[in-house]
C-alpha positions in Angstrom: 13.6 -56.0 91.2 12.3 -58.8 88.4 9.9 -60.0 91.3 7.7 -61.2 88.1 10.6 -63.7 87.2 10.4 -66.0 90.5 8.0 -68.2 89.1 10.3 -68.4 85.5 10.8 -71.9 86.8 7.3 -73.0 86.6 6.9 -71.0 82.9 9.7 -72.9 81.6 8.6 -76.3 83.2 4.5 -75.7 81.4 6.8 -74.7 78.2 9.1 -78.0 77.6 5.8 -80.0 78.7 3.9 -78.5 75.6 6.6 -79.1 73.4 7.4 -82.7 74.4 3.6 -83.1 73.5 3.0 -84.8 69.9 0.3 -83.0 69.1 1.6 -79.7 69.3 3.5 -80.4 65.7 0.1 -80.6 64.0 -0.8 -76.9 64.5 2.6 -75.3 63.3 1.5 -71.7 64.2 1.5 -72.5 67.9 4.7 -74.5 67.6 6.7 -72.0 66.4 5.2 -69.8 68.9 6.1 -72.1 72.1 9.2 -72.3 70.1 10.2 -69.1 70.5 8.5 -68.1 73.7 10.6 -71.0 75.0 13.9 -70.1 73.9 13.5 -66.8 75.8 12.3 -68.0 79.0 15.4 -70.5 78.9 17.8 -67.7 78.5 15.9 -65.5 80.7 15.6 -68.5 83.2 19.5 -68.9 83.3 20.6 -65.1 83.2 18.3 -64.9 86.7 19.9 -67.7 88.3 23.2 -65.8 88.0 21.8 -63.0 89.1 20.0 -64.3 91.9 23.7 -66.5 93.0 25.7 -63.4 92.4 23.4 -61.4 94.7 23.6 -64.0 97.6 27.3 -63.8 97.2 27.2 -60.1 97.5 25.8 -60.8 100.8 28.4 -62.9 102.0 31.5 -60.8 100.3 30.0 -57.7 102.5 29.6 -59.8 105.5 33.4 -61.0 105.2 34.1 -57.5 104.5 32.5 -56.6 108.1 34.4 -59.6 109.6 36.7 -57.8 111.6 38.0 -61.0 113.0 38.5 -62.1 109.3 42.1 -62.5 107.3 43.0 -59.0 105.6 44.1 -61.3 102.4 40.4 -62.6 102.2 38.9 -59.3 103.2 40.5 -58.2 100.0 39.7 -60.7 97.9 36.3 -60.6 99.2 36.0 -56.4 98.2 37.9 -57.4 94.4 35.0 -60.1 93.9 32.3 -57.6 95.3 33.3 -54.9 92.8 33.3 -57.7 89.8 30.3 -58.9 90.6 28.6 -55.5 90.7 29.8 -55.0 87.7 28.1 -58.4 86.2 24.8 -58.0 87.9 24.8 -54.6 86.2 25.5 -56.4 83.2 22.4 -58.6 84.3 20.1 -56.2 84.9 20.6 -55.0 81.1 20.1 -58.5 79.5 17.0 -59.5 81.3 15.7 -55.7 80.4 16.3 -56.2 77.2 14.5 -59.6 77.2 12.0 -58.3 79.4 11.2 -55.2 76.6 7.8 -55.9 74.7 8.3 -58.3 71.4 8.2 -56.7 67.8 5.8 -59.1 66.1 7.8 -59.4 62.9 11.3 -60.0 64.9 10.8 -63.6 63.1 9.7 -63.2 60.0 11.3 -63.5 56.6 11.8 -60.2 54.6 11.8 -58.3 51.6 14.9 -56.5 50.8 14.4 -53.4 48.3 17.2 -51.6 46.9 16.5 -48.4 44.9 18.8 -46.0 43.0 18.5 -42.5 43.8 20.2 -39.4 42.6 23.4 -40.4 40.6 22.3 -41.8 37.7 24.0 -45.1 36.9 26.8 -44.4 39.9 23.6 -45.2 42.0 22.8 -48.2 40.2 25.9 -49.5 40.4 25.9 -48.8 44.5 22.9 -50.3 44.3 24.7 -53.8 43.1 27.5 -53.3 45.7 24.7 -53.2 48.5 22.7 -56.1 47.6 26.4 -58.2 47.2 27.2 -56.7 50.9 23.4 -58.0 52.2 23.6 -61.5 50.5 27.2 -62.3 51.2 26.1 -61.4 54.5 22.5 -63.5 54.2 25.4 -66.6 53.5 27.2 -66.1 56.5 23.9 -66.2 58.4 22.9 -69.1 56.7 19.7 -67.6 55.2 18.4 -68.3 51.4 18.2 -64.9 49.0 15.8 -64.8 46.2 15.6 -62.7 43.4 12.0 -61.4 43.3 12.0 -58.9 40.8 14.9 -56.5 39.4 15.4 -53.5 36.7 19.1 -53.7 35.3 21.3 -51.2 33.9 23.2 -52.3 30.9 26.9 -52.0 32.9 26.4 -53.8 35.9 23.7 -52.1 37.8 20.2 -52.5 38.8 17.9 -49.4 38.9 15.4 -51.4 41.3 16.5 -54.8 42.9 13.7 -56.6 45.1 15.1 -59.6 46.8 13.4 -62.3 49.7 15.7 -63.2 52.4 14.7 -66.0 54.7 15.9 -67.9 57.6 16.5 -67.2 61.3 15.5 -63.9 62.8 16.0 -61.9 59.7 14.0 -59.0 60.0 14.7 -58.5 63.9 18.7 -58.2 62.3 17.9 -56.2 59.2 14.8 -53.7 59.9 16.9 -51.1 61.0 18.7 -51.0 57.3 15.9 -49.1 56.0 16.9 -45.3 54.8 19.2 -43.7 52.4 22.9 -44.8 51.7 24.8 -42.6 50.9 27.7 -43.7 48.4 31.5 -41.4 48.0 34.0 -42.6 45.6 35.5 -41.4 42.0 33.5 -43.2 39.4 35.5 -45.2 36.9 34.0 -42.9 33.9 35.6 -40.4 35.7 38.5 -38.6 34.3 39.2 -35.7 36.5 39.3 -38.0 39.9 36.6 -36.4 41.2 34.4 -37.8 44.0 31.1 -37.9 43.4 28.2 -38.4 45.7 25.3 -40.8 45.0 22.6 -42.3 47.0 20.7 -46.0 47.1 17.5 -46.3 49.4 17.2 -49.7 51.0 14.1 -51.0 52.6 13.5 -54.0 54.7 9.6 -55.3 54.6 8.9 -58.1 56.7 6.9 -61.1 54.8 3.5 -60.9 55.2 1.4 -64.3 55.6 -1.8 -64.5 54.4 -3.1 -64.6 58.4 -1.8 -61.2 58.6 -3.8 -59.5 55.8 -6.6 -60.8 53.2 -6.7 -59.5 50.2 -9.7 -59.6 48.2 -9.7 -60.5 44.8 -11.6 -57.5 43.5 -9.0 -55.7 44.9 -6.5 -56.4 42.2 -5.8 -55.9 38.8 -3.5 -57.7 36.7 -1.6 -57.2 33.2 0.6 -59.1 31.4 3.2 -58.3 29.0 6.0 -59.2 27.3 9.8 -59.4 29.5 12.3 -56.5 28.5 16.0 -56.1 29.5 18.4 -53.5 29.2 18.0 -51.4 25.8 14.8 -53.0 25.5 16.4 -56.3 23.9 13.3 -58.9 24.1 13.9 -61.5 26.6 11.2 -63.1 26.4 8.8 -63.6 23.1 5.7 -64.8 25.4 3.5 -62.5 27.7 4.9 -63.7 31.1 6.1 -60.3 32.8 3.0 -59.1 35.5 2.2 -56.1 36.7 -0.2 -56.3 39.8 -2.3 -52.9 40.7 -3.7 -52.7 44.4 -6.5 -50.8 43.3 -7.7 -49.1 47.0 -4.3 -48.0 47.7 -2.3 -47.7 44.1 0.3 -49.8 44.8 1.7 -51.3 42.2 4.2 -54.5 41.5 5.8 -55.5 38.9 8.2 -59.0 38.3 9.5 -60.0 34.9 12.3 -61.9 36.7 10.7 -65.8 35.9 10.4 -67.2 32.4 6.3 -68.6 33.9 3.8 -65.8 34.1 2.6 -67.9 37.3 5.6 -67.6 39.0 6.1 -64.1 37.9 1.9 -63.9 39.7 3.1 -65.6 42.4 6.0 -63.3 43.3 4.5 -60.4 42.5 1.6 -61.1 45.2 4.2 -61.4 47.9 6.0 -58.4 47.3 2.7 -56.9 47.3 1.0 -58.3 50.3 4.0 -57.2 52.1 4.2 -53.8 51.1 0.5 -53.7 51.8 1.2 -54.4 55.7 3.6 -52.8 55.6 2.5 -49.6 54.7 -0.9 -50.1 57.0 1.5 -50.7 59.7 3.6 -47.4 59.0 -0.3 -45.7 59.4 -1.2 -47.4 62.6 2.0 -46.0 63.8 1.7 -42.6 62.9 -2.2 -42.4 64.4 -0.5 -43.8 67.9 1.0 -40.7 68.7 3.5 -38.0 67.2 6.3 -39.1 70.1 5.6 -42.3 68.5 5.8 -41.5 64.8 9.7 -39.6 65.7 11.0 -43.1 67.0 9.8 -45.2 64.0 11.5 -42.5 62.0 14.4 -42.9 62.8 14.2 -45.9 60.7 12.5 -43.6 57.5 13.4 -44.9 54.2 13.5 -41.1 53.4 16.2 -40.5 55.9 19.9 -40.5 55.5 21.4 -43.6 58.0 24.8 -44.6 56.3 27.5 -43.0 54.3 30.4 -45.1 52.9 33.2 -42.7 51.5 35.5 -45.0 49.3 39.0 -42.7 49.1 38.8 -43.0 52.9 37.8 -46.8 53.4 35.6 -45.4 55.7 32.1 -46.3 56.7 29.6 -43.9 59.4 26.6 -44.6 60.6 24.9 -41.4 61.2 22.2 -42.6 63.9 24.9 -43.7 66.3 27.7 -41.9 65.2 29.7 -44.8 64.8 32.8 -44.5 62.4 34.5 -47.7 60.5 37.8 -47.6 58.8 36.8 -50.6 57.6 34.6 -50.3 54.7 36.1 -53.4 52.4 35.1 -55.6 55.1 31.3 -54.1 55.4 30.8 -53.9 51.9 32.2 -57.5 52.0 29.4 -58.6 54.1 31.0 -58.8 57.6 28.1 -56.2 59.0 28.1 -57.5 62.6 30.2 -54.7 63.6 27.9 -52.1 62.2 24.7 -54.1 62.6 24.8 -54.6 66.5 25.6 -50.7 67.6 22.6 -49.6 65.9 20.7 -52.4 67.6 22.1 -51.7 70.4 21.2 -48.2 70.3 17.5 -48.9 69.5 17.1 -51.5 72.7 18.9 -48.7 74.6 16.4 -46.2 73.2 13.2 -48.7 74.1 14.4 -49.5 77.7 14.1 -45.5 78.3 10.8 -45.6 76.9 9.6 -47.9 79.2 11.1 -46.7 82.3 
């Protein structure tokens, strides 16, 4: 088993030589590439060499065990240190799997986060709010920068659209599996009965898209300009510096009224666009693969229900894991590790299958 890994010595030895080389820095594409291919074979490098040491001492806990000349206090010692280190070389076997599993090429990248009301009217919008709070409080603790691309607020608090960047460390290979329908249960505060009402907010995480990744030609695109509007229509802006970007093959469209410059406005605008461009071309790709295929990438549909958080019972379920929080103050205060790493945990579980 992991035969392939008995040269990960040699790997890792070519690897630190290209990064202790000073020319390397000058083409930062392939730096950050040895980069990353580096830290893996680092921790894949370690995790063999305990499982490698733990199998030779297998050997020699089975051979004391056969001992029959041996102390009965070691035997048993040596049969308690067999069974733990089974159980850690299992443990093993599942990391370097995992590490072993093909890479998603965006695991890296930077994303767009898109937050959308649904049905529920301003209830929606004002889920809407609470989720982007719970992703960038959450963005902080991970040390990653949020920016405000583009947003559509409601008048009490709310935002009908909210399209946010969120950059740093591994973002997307954390977030990409937020994508889908939230569903939100709590009694409004314009409610006088106490009723609970239900609402729902669809989130979708884009990965950025560099300009390597997709060119866009410039007869592609049409652009207008008008004038920035908030809520009721109140003027917030007397100059023509809101855009609105129209990818003309496709339809997409883009809108950002966010900046006071129309360039910046442009500027942000394109992102969001060039992402959602790959995005969706990607979403294609994978659907002409194969229909086995186009069922796992929809289990991360932004069409499909993944979350409900139900406020009069502080409770929080993911429906894709069936995992069940009573702890829905602390998710919606940001602390999502504990909801975050099932459902990645589920999906590596999913992928090691698939390649077995």
């Amino acid at each position: 088993m992991f035969d392939n890994l008995r040269d990960i010595d040699e790997r890792l030895g070519v690897l630190e030589s290209q990064l202790s080389d000073p020319k390397l820095v000058h083409d930062q594409k392939r730096y950050r590439e040895v980069v990353r291919e580096h830290a893996t074979v680092s921790k894949l490098t370690r995790l063999y060499q305990e499982y490698t040491r733990l199998h030779e001492e297998q050997g020699e806990h089975q051979t004391m065990i056969r001992d029959e000349d041996e102390d009965p206090e070691m035997v048993e010692l040596a049969k308690a240190e067999l069974e733990e280190g089974a159980a850690r070389i299992a443990e093993l076997e599942q990391e370097i799997r995992i590490l072993l599993l093909p890479k998603d090429p965006n695991d890296e990248k930077n994303i767009f986060l898109e937050i959308r009301a649904g049905t529920g009217g301003d209830e929606a919008a004002l889920f809407a709010a609470d989720l982007f709070r719970m992703y960038s409080r959450y963005a902080e603790s991970q040390r990653w920068k949020v920016e405000v691309m583009s947003s559509n607020p409601i008048g009490i608090g709310g935002f009908k659209e909210i399209i946010a960047m969120i950059s740093g460390n591994q973002v997307y290979s954390r977030l990409k599996y937020e994508s889908g329908v939230h569903r939100v249960q709590r009694v409004p505060d314009t409610e006088t009965q106490g009723r609970i009402h239900t609402s729902a907010v669809t989130v979708a995480i884009i990965p950025e898209a560099e300009e390597v990744d997709l060119q866009i030609e410039a007869n592609e695109l049409k652009f207008d300009v008008y004038r920035s509007s908030g809520p009721g229509g109140q003027s917030v802006n007397t100059t023509d510096s809101a855009v609105r970007i129209t990818h003309l093959p496709t339809g997409l469209v883009v809108t950002c009224q966010d900046e006071k410059s129309q360039h910046k406005n442009k500027a942000k605008a394109l992102l969001v666009l060039r992402a959602r461009l790959l995005d969706k071309l990607e979403q294609e790709r994978h659907s002409l693969i194969s229909e086995e295929r186009k069922s796992q990438i929809g289990s991360g549909d932004r069409s499909e229900r993944i979350r409900t958080y139900n406020f009069p019972q502080g409770r929080v379920t993911d429906h894709r894991v069936n995992l069940t929080l009573y702890k829905l103050d602390q998710i919606i205060g940001g602390h999502l590790d504990e909801i975050l790493l099932p459902v990645i945990t589920h999906f590596q579980s999913e992928a090691l299958q698939t390649a077995q």
